[in-house]
C-alpha positions in Angstrom: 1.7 1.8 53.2 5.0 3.6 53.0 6.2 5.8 49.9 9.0 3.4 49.4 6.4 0.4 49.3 3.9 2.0 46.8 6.9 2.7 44.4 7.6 -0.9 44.3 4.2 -2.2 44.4 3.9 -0.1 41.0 7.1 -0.8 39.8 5.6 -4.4 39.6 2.4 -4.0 38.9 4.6 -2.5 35.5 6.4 -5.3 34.9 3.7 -7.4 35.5 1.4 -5.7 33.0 4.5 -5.1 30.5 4.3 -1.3 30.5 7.9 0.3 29.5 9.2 1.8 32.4 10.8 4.9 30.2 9.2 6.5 27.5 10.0 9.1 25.1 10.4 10.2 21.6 13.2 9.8 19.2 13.7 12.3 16.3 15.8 10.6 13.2 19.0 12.8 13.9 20.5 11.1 10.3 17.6 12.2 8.4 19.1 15.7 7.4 22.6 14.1 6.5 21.4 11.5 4.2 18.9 13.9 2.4 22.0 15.7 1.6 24.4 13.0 -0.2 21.8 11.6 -2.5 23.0 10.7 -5.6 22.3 13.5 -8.1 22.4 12.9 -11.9 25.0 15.6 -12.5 27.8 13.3 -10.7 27.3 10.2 -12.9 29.0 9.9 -16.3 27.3 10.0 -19.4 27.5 6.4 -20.1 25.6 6.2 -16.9 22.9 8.4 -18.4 22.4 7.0 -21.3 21.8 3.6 -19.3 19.4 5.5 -17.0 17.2 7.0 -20.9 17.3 3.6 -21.9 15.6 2.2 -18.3 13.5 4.9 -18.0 12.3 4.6 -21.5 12.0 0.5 -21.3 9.8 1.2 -18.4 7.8 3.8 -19.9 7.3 1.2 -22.7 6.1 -1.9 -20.1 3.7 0.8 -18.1 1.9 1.6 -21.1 1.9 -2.4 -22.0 0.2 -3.2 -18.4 -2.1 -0.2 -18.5 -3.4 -1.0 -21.5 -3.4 -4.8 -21.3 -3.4 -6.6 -17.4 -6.3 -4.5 -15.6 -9.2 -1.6 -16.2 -9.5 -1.0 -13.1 -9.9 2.8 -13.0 -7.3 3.1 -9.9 -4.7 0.7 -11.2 -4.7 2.7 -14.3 -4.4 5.9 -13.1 -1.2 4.9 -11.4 -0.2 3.7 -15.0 -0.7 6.7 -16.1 1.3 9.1 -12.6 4.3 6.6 -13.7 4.3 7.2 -17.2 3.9 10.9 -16.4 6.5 11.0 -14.0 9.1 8.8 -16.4 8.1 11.5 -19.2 9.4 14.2 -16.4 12.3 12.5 -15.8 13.2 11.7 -19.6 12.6 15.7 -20.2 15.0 16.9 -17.5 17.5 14.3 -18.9 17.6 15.6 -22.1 17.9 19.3 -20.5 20.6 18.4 -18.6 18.7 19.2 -15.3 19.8 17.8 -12.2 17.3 15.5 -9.9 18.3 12.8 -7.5 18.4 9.7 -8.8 16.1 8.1 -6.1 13.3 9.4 -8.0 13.9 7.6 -11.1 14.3 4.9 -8.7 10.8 6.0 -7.6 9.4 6.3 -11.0 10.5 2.6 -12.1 9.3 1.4 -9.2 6.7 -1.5 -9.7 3.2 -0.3 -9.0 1.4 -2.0 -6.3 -1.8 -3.8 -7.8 -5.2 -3.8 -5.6 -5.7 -7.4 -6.7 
C-alpha cells in the first residue's frame, strides 16, 4: 500500500470512528479585557449604594433566617455562615468607602446551593 493510500485509509478510519481531525488548545483571549471593566463601586452613585446596603443587609438578614431555621446540616450551615461573613465584608468596606467590584456582592447574595 502506497503513502497516498494509507493517508486515506486513516483519514476514514477518523471519520468513521468520529475523532477530530484538528486539535488544539484555545486560551480565552477576552479574559484579561473583561477582568478590567468590571463594574466597581466607586462609579455608581450614592443612591445606588445605598440600594446595594439595603440588599446586602436584607440578605444578611434571610442567611441568618435559613441558617438558623431550614437545615443543621453542618456543611449547609457553614456556607450560612462564609455568606454572612462575606456580606459583613462587603457592608464594612461600604461604609469605608472602599472600592470592590460589584460582582462580588453579586457573589455574596448569591443563593447558596443546598446538598438536599
Amino acid at each position: 500500500m502506497g503513502m497516498g493510500k494509507t493517508v486515506i485509509v486513516a483519514l476514514i478510519a477518523m471519520a468513521w470512528v468520529g475523532a477530530p481531525f484538528q486539535q488544539g488548545v484555545s486560551f480565552a483571549q477576552g479574559a484579561p479585557a473583561a477582568m478590567a471593566t468590571q463594574t466597581m463601586v466607586s462609579s455608581v452613585s450614592q443612591a445606588d449604594k445605598d440600594a446595594l446596603m439595603k440588599k446586602l443587609l436584607a440578605t444578611k438578614k434571610h442567611f441568618k433566617i435559613a441558617r438558623a431555621g431550614w437545615t443543621q446540616e453542618p456543611l449547609t450551615q457553614a456556607s450560612y455562615d462564609k455568606r454572612i461573613d462575606n456580606i459583613n465584608a462587603l457592608v464594612a468596606k461600604l461604609k469605608a468607602g472602599e472600592d470592590f467590584p460589584l460582582s462580588d456582592a453579586d457573589a455574596a447574595m448569591a443563593p447558596v446551593k443546598t446538598p438536599y
